[in-house]
KOLKOL-758473 format. One line per field, with one value per residue: x, y, z of N, C-alpha, C in turn; chain; residue in one letter. Coordinates in steps of 0.1 Angstrom, whole numbers. Each point is the difference from the previous one (the first is absolute). Layout:
REM KOLKOL-758473
n.east	X/...
n.north	Y/...
n.up	Z/...
ca.east	X/...
ca.north	Y/...
ca.up	Z/...
c.east	X/...
c.north	Y/...
c.up	Z/...
cadena	A/...
residuo	A/...
This chain:
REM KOLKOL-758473
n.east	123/9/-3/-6/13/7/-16/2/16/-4/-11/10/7/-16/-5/9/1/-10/8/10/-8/-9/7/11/-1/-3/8/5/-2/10/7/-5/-1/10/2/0/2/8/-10/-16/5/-3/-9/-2/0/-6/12/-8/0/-6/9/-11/12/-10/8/7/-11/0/-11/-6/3/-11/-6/-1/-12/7/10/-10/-6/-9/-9/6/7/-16/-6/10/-7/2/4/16/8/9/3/9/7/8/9/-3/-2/-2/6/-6/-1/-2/11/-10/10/-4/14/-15/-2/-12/-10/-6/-9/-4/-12/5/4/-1/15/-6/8/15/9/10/-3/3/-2/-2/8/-11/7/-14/-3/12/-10/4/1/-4/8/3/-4/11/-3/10/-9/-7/-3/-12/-5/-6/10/6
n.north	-347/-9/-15/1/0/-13/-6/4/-6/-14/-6/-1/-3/-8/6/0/-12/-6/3/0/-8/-7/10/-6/-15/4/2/-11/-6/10/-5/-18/3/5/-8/-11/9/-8/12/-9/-9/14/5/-12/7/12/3/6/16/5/0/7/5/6/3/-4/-7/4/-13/-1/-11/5/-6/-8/-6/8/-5/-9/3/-11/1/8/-8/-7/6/-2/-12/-4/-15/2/-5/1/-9/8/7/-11/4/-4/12/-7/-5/1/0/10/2/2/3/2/-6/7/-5/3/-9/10/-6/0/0/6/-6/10/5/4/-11/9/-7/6/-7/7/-13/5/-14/-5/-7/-5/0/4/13/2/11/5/10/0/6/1/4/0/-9/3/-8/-4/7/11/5/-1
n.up	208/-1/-8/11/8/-14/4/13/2/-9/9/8/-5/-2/11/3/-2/6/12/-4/-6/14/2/-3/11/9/-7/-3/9/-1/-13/5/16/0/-1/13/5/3/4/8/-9/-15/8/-3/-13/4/9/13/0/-11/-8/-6/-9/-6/-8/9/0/16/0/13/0/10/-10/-6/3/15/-2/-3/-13/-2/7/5/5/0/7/8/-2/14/-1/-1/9/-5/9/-1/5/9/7/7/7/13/14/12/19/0/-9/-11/-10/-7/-17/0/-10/-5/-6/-3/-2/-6/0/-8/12/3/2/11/4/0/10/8/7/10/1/13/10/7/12/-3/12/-4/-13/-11/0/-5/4/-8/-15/-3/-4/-9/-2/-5/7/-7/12/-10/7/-14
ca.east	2/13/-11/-8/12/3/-9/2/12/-2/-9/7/11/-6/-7/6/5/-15/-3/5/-10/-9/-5/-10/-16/-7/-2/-11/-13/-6/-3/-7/-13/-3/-5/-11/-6/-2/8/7/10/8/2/4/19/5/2/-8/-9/8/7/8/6/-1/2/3/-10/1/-15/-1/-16/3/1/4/-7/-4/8/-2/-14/2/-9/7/11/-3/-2/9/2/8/-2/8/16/11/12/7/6/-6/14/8/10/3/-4/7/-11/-11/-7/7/-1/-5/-6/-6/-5/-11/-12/-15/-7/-14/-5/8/10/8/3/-4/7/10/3/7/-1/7/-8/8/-9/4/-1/-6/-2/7/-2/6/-15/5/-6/2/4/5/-8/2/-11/-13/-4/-12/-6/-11/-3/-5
ca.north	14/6/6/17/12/1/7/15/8/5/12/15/0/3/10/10/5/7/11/10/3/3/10/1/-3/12/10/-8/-3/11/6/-9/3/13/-3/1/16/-6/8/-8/-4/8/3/-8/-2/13/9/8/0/-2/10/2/9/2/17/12/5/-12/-1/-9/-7/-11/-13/2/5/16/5/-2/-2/-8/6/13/-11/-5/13/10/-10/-8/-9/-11/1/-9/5/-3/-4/1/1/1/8/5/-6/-4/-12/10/7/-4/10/-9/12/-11/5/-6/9/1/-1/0/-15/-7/-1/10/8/19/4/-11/7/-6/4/-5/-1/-5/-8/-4/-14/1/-14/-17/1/12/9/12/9/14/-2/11/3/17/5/-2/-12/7/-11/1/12/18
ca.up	4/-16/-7/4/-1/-9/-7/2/-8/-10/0/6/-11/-12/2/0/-16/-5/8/-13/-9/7/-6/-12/0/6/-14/-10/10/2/-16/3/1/-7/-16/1/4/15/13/8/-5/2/13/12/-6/2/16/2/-14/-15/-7/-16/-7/-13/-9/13/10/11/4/17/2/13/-3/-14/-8/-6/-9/-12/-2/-7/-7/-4/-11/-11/-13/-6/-8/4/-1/11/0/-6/7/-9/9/13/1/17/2/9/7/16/4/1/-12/-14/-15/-15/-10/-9/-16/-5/-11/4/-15/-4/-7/-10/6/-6/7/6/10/5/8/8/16/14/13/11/5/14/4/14/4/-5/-11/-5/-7/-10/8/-6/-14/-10/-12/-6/-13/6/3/5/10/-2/11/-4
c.east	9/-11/-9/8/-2/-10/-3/3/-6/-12/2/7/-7/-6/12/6/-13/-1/2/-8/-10/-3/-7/-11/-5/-6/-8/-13/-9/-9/-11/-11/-5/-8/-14/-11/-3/6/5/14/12/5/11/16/5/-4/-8/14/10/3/5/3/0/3/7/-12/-1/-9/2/-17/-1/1/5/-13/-9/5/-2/-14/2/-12/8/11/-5/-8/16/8/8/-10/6/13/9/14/17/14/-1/14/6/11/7/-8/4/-8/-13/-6/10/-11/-6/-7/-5/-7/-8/-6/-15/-6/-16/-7/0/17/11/5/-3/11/12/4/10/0/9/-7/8/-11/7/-2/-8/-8/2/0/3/-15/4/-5/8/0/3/3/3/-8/-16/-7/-13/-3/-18/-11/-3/-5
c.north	7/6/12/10/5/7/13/7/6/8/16/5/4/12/11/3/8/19/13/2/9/16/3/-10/10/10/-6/-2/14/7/-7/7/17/-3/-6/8/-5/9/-8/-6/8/6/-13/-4/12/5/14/11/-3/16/1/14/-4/11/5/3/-13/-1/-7/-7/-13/-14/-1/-2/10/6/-2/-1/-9/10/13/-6/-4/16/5/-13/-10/-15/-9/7/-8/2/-3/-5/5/1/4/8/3/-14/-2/-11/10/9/-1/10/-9/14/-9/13/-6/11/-6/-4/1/-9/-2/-1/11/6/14/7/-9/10/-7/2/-10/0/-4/-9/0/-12/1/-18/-12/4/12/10/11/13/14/-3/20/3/13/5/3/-6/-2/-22/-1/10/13/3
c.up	-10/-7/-4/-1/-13/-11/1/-5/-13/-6/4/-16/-10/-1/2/-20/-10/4/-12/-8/7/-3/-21/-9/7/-11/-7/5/2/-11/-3/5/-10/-18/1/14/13/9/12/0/7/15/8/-7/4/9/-3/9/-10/-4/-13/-1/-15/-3/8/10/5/5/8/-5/9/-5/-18/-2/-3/-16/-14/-2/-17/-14/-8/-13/-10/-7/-7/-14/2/1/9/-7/1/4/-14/9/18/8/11/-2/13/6/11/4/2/-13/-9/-11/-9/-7/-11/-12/-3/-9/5/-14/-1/-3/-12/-3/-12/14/-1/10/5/12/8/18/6/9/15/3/16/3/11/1/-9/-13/-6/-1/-7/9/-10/-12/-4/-16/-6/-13/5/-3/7/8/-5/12/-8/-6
cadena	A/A/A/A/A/A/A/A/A/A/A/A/A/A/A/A/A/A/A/A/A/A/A/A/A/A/A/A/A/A/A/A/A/A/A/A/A/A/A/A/A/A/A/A/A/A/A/A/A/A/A/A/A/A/A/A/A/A/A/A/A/A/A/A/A/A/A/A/A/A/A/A/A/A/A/A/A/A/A/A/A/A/A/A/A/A/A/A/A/A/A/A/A/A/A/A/A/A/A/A/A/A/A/A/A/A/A/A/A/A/A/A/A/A/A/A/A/A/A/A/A/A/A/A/A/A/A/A/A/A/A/A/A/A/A/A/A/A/A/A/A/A/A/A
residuo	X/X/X/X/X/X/X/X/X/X/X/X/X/X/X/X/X/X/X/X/X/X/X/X/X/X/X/X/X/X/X/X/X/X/X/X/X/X/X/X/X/X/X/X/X/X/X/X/X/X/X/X/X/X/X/X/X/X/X/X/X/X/X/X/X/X/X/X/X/X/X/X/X/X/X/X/X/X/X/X/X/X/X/X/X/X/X/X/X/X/X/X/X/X/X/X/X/X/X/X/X/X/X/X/X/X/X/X/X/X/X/X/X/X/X/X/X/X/X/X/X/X/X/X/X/X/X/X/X/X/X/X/X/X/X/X/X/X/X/X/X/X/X/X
């Protein structure tokens, strides 16, 4: 029975030192399904609805993958994305900030686009999700 206690413990201990990061794997996992155009994916890392503010304009979309069109992205010469840095800015037991920078490239992996966002995440059933990204450039989802 010690025994069990003890494994706990430390199974308790491990997962809590893991918890800090947890929002920016989220990010990552998130950049993951996004490179490969997995809306499903997408939807089940990000709270409904979702919210972006690009440019100063605040768009409500019931799910994220209202929010993006993959087809619109690759006309506008996008390929995949490249996260550069990912950086917890804020964290409680319910929500947390992460400011992340990346570049968009092309298929010949040349950069068309860098950009910097903040995204808010929420803690919902045991997992972080990304439920807002802010954005002061314009930043095309492939919607225009």
């Amino acid at each position: 029975m010690r025994s069990l206690a003890i494994l706990l413990l430390m199974v308790s201990l491990c997962a809590s030192a893991q918890e800090p990061n947890a929002p920016q794997a989220a990010i990552e996992q998130y950049f993951d399904h996004f490179n490969k155009k997995n809306k499903r994916a997408l939807v089940e890392v990000t709270d409904s609805p979702f919210v972006f503010v690009i440019g100063g304009q605040v768009n409500t979309f019931s799910s994220y993958g209202d929010a993006v069109n993959f087809r619109g992205m690759e006309a506008s010469g996008w390929a995949y994305s490249e996260l550069h840095s990912n950086k917890l800015i804020y964290a409680d037991e319910s929500t947390a900030m992460v400011a992340v920078n990346f570049s968009r490239y092309n298929e010949s992996n040349e950069p068309i686009a860098t950009s910097s966002v903040v995204y808010l995440l929420v803690h919902d059933s045991g997992r972080w999700k990304l439920k807002a990204g802010f954005v002061n450039d314009n930043l095309t989802l492939g919607k225009d």
